[in-house]
mmCIF file of the N, C-alpha and C atoms, coordinates in Angstrom:
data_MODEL
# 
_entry.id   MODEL 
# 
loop_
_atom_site.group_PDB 
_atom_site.id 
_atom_site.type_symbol 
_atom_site.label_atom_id 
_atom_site.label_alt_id 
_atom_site.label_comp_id 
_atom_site.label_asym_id 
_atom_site.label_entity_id 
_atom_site.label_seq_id 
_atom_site.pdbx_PDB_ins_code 
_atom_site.Cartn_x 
_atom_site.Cartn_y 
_atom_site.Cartn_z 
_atom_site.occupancy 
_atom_site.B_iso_or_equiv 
_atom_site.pdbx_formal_charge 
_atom_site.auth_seq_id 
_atom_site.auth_comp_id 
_atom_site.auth_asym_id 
_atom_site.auth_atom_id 
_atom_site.pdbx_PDB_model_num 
ATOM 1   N N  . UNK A 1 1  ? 6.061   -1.204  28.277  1.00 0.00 ? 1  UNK A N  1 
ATOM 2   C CA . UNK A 1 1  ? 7.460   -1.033  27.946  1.00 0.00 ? 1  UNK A CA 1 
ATOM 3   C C  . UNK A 1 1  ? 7.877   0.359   28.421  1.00 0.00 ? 1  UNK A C  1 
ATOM 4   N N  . UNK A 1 2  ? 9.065   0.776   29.374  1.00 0.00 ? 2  UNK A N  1 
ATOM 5   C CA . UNK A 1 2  ? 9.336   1.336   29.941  1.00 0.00 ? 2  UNK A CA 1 
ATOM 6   C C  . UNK A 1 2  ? 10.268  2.475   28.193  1.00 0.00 ? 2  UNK A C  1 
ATOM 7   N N  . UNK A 1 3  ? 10.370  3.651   28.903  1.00 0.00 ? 3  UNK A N  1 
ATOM 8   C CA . UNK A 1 3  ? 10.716  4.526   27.671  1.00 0.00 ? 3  UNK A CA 1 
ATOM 9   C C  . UNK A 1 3  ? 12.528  4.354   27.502  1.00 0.00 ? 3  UNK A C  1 
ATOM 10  N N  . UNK A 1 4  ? 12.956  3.778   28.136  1.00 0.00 ? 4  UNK A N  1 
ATOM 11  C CA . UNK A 1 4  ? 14.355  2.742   27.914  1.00 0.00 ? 4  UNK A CA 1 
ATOM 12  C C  . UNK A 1 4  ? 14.329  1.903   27.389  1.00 0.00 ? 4  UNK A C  1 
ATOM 13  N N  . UNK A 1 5  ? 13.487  1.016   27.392  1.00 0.00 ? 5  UNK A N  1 
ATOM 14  C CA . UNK A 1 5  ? 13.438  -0.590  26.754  1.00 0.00 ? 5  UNK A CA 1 
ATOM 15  C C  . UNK A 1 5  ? 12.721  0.111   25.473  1.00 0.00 ? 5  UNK A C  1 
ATOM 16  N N  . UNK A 1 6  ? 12.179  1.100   25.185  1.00 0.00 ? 6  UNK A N  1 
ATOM 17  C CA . UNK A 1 6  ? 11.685  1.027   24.141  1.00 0.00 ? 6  UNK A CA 1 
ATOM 18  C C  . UNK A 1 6  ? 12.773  2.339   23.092  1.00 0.00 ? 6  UNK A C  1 
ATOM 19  N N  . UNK A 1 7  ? 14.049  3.001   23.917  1.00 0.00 ? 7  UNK A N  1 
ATOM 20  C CA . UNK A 1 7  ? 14.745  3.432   23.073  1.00 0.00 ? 7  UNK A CA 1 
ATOM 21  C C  . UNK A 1 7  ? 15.779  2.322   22.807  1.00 0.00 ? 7  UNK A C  1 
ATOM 22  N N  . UNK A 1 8  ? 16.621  1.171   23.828  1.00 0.00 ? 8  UNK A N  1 
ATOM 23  C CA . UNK A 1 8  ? 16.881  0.338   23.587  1.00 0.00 ? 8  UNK A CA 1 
ATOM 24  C C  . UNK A 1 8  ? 16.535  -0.655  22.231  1.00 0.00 ? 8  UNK A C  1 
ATOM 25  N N  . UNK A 1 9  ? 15.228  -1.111  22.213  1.00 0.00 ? 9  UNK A N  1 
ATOM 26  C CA . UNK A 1 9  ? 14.533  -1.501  20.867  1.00 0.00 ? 9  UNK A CA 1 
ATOM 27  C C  . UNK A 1 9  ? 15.033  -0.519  19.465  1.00 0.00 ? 9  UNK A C  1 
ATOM 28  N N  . UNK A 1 10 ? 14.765  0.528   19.589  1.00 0.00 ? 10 UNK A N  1 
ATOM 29  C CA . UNK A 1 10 ? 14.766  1.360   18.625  1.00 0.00 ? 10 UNK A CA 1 
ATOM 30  C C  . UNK A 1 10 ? 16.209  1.532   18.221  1.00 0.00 ? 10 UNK A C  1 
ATOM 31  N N  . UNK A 1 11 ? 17.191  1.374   19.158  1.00 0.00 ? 11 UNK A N  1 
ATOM 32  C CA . UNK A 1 11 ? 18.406  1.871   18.908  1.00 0.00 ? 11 UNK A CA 1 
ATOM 33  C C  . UNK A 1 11 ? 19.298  0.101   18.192  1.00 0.00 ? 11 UNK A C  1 
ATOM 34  N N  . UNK A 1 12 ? 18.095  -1.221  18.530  1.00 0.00 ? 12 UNK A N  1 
ATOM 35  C CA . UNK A 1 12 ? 18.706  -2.312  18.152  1.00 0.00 ? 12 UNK A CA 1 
ATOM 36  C C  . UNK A 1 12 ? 18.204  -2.211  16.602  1.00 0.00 ? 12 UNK A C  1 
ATOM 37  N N  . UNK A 1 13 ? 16.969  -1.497  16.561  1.00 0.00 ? 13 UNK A N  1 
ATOM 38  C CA . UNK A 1 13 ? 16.534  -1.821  15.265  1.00 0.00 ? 13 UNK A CA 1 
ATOM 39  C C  . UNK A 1 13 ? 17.582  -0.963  14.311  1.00 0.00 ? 13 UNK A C  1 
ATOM 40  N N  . UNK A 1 14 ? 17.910  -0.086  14.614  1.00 0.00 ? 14 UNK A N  1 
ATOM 41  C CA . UNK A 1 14 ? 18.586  0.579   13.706  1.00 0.00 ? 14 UNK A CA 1 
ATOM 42  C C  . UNK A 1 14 ? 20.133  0.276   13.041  1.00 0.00 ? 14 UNK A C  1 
ATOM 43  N N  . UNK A 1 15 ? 20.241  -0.800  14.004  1.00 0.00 ? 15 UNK A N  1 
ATOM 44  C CA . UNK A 1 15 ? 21.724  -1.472  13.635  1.00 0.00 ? 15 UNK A CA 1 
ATOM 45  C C  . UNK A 1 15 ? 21.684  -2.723  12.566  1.00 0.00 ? 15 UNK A C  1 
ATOM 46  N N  . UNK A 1 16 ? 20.212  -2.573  12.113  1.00 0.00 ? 16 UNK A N  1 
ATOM 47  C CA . UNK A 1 16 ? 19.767  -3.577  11.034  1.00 0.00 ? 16 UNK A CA 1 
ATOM 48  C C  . UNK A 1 16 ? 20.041  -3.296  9.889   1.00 0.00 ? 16 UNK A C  1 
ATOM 49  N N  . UNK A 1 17 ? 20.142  -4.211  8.497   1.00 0.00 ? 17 UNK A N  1 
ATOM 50  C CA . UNK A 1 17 ? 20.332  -3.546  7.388   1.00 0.00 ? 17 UNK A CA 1 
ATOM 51  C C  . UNK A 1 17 ? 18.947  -2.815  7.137   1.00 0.00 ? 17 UNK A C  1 
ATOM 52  N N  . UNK A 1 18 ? 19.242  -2.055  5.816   1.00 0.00 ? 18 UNK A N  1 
ATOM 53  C CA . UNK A 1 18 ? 18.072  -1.649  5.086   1.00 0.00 ? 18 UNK A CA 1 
ATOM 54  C C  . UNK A 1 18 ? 17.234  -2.169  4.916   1.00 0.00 ? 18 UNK A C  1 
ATOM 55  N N  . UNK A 1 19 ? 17.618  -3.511  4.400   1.00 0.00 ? 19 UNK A N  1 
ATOM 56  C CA . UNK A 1 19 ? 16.471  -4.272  4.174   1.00 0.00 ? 19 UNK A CA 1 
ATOM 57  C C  . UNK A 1 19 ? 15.884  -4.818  5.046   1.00 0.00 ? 19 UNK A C  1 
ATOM 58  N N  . UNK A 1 20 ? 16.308  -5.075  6.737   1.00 0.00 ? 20 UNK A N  1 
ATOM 59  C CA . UNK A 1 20 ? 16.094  -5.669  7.544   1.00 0.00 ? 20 UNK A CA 1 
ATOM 60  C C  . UNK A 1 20 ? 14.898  -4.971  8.381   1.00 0.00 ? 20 UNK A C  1 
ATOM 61  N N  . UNK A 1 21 ? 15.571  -3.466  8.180   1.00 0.00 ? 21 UNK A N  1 
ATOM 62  C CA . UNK A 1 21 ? 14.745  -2.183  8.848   1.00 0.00 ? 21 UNK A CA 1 
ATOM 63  C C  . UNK A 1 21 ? 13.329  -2.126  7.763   1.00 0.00 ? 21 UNK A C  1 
ATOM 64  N N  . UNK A 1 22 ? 13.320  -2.666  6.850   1.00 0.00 ? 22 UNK A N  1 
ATOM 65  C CA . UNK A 1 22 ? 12.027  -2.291  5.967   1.00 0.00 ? 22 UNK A CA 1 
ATOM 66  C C  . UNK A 1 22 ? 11.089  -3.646  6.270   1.00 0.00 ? 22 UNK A C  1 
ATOM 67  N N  . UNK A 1 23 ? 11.681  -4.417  6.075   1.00 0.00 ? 23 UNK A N  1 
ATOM 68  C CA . UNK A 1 23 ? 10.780  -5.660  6.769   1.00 0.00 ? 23 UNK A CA 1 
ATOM 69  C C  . UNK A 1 23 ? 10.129  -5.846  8.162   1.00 0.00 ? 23 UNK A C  1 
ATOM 70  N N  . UNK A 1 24 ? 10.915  -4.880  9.042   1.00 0.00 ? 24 UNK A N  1 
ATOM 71  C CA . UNK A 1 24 ? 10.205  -4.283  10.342  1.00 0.00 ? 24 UNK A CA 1 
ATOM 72  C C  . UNK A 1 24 ? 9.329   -3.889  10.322  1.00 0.00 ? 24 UNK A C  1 
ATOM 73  N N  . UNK A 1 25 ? 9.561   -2.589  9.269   1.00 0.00 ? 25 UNK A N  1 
ATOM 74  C CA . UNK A 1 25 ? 8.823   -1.763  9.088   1.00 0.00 ? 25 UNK A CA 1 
ATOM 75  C C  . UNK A 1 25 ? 7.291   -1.996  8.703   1.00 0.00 ? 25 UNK A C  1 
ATOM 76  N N  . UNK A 1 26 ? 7.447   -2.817  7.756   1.00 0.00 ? 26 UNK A N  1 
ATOM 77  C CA . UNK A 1 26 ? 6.127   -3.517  6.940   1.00 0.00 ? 26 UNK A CA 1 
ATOM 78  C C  . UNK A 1 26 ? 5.149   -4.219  8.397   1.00 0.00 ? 26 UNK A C  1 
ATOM 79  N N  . UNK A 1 27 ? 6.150   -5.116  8.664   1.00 0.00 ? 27 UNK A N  1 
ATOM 80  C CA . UNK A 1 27 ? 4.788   -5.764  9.606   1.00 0.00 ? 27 UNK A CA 1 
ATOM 81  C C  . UNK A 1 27 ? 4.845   -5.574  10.914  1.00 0.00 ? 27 UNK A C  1 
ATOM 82  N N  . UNK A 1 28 ? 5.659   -4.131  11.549  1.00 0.00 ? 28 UNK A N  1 
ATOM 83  C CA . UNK A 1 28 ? 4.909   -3.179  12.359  1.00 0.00 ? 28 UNK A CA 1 
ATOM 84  C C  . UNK A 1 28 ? 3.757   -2.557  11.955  1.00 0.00 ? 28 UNK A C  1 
ATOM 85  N N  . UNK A 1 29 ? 4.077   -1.543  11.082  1.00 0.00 ? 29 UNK A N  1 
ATOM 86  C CA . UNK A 1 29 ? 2.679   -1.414  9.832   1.00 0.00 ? 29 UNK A CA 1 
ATOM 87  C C  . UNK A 1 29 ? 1.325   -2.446  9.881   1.00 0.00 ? 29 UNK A C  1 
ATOM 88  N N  . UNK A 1 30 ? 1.887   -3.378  9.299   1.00 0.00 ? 30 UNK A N  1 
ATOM 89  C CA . UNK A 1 30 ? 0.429   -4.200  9.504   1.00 0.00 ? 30 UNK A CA 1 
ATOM 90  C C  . UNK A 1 30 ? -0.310  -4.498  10.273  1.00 0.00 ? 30 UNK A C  1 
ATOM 91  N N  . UNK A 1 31 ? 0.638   -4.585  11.546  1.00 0.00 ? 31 UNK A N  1 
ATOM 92  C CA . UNK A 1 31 ? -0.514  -5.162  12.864  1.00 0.00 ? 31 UNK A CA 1 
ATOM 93  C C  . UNK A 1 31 ? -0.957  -3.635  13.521  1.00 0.00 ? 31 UNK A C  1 
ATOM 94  N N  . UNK A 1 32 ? -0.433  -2.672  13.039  1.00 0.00 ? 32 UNK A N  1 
ATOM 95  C CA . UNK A 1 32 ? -1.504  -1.902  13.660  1.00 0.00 ? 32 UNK A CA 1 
ATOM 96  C C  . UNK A 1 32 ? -2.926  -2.178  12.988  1.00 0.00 ? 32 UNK A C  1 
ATOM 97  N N  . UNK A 1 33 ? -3.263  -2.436  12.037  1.00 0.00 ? 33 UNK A N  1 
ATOM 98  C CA . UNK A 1 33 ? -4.635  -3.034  11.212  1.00 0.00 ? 33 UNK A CA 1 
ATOM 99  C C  . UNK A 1 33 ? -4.956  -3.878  11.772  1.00 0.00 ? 33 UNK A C  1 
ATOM 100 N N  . UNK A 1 34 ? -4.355  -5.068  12.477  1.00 0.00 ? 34 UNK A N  1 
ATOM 101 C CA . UNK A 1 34 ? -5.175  -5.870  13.139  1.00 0.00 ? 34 UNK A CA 1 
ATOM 102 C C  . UNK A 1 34 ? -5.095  -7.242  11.954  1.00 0.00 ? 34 UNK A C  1 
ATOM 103 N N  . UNK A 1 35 ? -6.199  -8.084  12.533  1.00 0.00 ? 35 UNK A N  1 
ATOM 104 C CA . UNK A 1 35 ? -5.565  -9.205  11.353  1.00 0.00 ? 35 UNK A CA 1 
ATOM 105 C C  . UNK A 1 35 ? -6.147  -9.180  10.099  1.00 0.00 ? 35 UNK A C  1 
ATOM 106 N N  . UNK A 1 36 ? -5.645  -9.791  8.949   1.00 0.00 ? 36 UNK A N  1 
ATOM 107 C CA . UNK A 1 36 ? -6.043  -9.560  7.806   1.00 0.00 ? 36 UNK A CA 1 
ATOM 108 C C  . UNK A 1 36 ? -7.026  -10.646 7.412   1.00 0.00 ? 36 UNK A C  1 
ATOM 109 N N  . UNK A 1 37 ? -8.026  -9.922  6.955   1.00 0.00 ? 37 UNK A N  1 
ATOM 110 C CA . UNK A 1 37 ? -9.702  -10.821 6.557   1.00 0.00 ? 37 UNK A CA 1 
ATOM 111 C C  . UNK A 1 37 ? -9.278  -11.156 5.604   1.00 0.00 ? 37 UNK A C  1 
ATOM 112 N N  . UNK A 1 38 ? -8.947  -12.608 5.500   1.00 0.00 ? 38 UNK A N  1 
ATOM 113 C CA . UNK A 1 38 ? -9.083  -13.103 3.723   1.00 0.00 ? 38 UNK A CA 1 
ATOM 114 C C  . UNK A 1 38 ? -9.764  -13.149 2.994   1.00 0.00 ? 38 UNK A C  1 
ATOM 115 N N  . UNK A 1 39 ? -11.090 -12.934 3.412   1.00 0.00 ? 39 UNK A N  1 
ATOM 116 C CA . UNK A 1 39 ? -12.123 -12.718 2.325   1.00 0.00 ? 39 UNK A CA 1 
ATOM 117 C C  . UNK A 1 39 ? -11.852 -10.961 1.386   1.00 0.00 ? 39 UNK A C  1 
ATOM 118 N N  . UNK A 1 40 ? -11.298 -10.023 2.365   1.00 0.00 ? 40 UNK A N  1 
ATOM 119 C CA . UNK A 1 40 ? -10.897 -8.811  1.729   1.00 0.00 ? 40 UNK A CA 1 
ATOM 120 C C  . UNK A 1 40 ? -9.279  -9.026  0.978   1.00 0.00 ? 40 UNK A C  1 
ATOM 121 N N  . UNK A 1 41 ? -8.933  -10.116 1.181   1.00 0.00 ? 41 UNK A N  1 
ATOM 122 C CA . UNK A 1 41 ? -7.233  -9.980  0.177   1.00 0.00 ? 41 UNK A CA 1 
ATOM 123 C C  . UNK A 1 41 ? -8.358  -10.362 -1.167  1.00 0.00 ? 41 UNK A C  1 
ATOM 124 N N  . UNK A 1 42 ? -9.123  -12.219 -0.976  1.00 0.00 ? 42 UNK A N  1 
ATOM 125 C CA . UNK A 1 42 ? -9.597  -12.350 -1.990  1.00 0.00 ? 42 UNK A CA 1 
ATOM 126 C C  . UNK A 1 42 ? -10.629 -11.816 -3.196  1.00 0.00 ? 42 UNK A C  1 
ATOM 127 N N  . UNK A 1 43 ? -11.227 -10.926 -2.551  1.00 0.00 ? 43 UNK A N  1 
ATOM 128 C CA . UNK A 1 43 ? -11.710 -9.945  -3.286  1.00 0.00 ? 43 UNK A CA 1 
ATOM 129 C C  . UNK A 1 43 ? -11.112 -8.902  -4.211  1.00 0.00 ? 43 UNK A C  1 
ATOM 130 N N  . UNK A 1 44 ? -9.905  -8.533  -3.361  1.00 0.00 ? 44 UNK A N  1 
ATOM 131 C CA . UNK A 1 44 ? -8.991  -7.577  -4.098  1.00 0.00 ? 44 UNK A CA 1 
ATOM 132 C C  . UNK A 1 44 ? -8.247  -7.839  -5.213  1.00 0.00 ? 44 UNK A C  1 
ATOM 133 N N  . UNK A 1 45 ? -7.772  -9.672  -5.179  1.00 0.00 ? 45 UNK A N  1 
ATOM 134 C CA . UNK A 1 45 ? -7.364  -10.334 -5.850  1.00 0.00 ? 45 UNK A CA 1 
ATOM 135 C C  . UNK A 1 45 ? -8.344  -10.433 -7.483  1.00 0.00 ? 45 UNK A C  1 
ATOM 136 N N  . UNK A 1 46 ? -9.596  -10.926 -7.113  1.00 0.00 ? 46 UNK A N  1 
ATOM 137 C CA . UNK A 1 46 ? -10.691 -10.779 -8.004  1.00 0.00 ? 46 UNK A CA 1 
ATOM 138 C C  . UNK A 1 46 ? -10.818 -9.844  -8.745  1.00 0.00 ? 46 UNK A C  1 
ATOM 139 N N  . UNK A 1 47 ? -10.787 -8.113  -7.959  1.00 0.00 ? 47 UNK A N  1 
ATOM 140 C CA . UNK A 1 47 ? -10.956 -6.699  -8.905  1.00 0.00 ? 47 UNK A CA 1 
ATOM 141 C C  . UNK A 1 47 ? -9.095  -7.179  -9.301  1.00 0.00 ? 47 UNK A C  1 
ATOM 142 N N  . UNK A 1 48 ? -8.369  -7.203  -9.174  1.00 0.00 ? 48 UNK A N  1 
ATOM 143 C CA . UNK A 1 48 ? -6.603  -7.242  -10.295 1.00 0.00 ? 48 UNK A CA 1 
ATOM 144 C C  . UNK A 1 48 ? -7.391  -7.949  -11.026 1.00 0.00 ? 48 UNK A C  1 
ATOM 145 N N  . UNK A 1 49 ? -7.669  -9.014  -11.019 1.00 0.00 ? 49 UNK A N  1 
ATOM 146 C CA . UNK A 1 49 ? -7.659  -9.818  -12.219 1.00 0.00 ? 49 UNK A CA 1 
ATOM 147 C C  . UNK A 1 49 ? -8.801  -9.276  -13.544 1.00 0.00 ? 49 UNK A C  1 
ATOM 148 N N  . UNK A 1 50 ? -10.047 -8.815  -13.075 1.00 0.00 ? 50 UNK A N  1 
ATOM 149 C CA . UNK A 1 50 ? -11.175 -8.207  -13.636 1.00 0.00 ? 50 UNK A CA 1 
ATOM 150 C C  . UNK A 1 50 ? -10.338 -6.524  -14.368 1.00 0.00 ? 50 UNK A C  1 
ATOM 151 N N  . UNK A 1 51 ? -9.364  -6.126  -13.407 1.00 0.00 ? 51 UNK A N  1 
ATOM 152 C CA . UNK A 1 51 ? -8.831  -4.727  -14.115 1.00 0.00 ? 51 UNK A CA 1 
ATOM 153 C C  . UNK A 1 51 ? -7.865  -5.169  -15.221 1.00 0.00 ? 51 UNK A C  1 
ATOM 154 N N  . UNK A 1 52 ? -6.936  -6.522  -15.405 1.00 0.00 ? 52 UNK A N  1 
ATOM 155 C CA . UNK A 1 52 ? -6.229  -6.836  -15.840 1.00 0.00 ? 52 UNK A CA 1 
ATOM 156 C C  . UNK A 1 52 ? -6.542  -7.666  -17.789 1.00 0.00 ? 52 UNK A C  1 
ATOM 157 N N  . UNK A 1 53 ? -8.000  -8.106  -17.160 1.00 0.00 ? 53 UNK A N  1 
ATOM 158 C CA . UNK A 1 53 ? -9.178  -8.718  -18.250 1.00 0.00 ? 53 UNK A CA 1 
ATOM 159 C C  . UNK A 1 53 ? -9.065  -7.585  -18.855 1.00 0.00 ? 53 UNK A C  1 
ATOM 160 N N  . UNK A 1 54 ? -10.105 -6.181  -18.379 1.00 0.00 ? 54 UNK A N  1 
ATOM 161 C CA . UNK A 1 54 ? -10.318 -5.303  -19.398 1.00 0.00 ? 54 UNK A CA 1 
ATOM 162 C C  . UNK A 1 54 ? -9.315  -4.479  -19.904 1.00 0.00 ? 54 UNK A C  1 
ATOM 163 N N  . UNK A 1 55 ? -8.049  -4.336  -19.789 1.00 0.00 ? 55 UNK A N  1 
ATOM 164 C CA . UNK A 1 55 ? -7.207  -3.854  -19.977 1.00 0.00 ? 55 UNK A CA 1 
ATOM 165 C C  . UNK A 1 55 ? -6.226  -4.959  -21.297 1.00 0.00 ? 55 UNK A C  1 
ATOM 166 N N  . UNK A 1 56 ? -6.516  -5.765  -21.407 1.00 0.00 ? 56 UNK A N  1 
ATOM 167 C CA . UNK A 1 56 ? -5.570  -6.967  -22.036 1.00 0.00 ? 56 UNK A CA 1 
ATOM 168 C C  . UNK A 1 56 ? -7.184  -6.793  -23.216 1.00 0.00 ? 56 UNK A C  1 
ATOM 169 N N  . UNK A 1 57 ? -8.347  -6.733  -22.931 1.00 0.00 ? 57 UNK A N  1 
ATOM 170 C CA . UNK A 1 57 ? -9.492  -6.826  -23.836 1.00 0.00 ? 57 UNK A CA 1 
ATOM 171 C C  . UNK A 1 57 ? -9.607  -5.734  -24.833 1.00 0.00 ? 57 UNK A C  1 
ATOM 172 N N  . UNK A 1 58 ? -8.829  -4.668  -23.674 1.00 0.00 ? 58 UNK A N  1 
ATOM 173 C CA . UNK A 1 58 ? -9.312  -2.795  -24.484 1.00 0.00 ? 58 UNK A CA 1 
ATOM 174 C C  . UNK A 1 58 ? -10.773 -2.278  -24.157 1.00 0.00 ? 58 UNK A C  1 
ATOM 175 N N  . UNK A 1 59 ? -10.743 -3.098  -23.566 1.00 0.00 ? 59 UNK A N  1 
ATOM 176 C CA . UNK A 1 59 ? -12.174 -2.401  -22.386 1.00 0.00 ? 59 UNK A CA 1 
ATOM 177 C C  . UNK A 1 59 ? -11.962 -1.132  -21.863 1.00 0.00 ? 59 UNK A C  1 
ATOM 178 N N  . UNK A 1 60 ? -11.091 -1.018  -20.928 1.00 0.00 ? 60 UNK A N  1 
ATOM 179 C CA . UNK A 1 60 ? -10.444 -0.233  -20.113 1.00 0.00 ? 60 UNK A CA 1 
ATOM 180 C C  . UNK A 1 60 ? -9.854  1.066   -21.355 1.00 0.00 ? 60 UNK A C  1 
ATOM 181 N N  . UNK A 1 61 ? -10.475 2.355   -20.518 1.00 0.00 ? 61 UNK A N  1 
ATOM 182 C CA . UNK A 1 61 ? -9.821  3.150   -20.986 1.00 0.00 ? 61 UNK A CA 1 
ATOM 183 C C  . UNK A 1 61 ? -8.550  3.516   -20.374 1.00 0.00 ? 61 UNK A C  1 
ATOM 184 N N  . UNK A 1 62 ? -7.289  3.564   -21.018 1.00 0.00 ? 62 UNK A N  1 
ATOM 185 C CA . UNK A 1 62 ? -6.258  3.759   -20.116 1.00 0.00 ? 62 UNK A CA 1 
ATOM 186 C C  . UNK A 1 62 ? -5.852  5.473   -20.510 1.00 0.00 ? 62 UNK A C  1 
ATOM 187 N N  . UNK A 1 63 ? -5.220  6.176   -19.004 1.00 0.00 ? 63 UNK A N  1 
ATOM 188 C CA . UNK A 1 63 ? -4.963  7.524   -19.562 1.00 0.00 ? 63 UNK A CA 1 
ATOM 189 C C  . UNK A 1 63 ? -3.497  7.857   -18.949 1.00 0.00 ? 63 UNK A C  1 
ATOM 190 N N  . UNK A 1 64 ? -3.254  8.994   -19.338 1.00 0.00 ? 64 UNK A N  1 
ATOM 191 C CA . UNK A 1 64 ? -1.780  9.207   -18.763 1.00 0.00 ? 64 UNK A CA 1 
ATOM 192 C C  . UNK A 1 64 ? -1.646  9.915   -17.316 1.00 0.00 ? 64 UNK A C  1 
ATOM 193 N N  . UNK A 1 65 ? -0.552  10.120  -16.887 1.00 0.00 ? 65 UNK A N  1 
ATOM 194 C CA . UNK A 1 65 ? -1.027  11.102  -15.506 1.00 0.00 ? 65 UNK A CA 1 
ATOM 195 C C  . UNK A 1 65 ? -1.748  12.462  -15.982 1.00 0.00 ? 65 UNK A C  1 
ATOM 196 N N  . UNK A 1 66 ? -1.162  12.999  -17.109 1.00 0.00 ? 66 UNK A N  1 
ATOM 197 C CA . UNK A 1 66 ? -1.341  14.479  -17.054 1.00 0.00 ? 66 UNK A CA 1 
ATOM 198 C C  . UNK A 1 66 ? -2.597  14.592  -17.405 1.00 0.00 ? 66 UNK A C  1 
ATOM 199 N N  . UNK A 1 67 ? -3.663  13.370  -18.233 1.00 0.00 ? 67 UNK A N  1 
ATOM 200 C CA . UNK A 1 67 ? -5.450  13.427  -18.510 1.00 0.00 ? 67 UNK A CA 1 
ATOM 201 C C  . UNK A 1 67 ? -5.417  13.473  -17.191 1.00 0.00 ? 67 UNK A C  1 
ATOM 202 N N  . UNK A 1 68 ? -5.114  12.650  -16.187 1.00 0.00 ? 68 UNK A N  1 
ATOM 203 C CA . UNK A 1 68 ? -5.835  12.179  -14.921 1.00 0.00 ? 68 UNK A CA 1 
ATOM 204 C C  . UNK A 1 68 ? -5.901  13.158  -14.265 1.00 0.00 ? 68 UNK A C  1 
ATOM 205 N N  . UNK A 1 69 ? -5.011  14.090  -14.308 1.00 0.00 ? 69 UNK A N  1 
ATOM 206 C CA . UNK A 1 69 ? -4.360  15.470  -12.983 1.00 0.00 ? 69 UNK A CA 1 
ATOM 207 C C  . UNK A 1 69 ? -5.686  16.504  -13.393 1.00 0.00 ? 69 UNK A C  1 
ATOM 208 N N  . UNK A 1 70 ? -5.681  16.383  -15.464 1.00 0.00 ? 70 UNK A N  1 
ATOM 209 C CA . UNK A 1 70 ? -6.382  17.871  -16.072 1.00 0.00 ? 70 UNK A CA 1 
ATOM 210 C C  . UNK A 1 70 ? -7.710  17.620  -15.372 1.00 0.00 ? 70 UNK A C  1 
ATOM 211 N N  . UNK A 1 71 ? -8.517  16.414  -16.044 1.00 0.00 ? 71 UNK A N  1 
ATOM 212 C CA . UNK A 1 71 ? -9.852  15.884  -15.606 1.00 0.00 ? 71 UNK A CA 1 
ATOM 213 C C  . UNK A 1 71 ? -9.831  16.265  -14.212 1.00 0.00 ? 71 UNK A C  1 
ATOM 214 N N  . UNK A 1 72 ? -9.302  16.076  -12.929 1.00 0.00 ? 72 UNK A N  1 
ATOM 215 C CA . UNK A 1 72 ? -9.128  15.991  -11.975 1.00 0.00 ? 72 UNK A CA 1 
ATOM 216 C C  . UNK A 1 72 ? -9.566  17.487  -11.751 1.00 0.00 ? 72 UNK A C  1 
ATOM 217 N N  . UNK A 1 73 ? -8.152  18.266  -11.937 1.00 0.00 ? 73 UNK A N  1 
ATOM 218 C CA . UNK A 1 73 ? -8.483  19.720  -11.741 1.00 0.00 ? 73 UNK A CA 1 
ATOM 219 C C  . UNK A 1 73 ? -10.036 20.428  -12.333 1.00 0.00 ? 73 UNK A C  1 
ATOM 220 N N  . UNK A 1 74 ? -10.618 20.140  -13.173 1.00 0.00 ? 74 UNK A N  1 
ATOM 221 C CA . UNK A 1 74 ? -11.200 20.412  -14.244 1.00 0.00 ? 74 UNK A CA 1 
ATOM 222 C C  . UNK A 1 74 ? -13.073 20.036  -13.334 1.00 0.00 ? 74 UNK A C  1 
ATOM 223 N N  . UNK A 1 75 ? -12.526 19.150  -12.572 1.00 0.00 ? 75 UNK A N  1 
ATOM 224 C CA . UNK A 1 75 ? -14.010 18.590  -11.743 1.00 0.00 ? 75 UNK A CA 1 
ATOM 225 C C  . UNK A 1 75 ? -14.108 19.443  -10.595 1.00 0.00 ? 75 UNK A C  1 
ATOM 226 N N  . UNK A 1 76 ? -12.928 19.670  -9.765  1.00 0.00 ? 76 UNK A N  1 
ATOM 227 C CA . UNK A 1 76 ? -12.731 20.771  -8.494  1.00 0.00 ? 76 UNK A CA 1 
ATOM 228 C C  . UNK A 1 76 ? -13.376 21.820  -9.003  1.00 0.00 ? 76 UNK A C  1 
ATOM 229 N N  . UNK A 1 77 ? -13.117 22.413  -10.067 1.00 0.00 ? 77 UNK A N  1 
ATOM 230 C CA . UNK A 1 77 ? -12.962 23.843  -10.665 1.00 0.00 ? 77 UNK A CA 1 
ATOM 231 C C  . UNK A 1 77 ? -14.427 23.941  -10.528 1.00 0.00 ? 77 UNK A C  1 
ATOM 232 N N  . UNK A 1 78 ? -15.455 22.926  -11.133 1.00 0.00 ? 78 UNK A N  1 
ATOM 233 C CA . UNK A 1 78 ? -16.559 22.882  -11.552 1.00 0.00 ? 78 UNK A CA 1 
ATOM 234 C C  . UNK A 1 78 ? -17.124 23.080  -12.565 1.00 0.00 ? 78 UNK A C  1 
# 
């Protein structure tokens, strides 16, 4: 694609709505990744549901941002 046809493109995309330009956006995004392994969506699917179990059980410890940030800082520090 010549660097005209590809400001051309750019200058059509932009005459899109918001929402039109974000849906571009997304699955430009994606195919730079290449195609998606369903065995890695379904897995991911598996850990939601397993985080969602212990959390609905009280398994899961849940914390706020500001534990997460202190702990956080608190491990750097050493």
């Amino acid at each position: 694609m010549t660097a005209l046809e590809l400001k051309t493109l750019r200058n059509a995309a932009m005459t899109l709505s918001e929402q039109e330009r974000a849906a571009l956006a997304k699955d430009l995004v994606a195919s730079l990744d290449g195609p998606e392994d369903e065995g890695v969506a379904e897995a991911w699917d598996r850990e939601i549901r397993r985080r969602i179990q212990q959390i609905d059980s009280g398994e899961a410890e849940l914390l706020d941002a500001k534990e997460v940030l202190s702990r956080a800082k608190d491990r750097i520090r050493g």
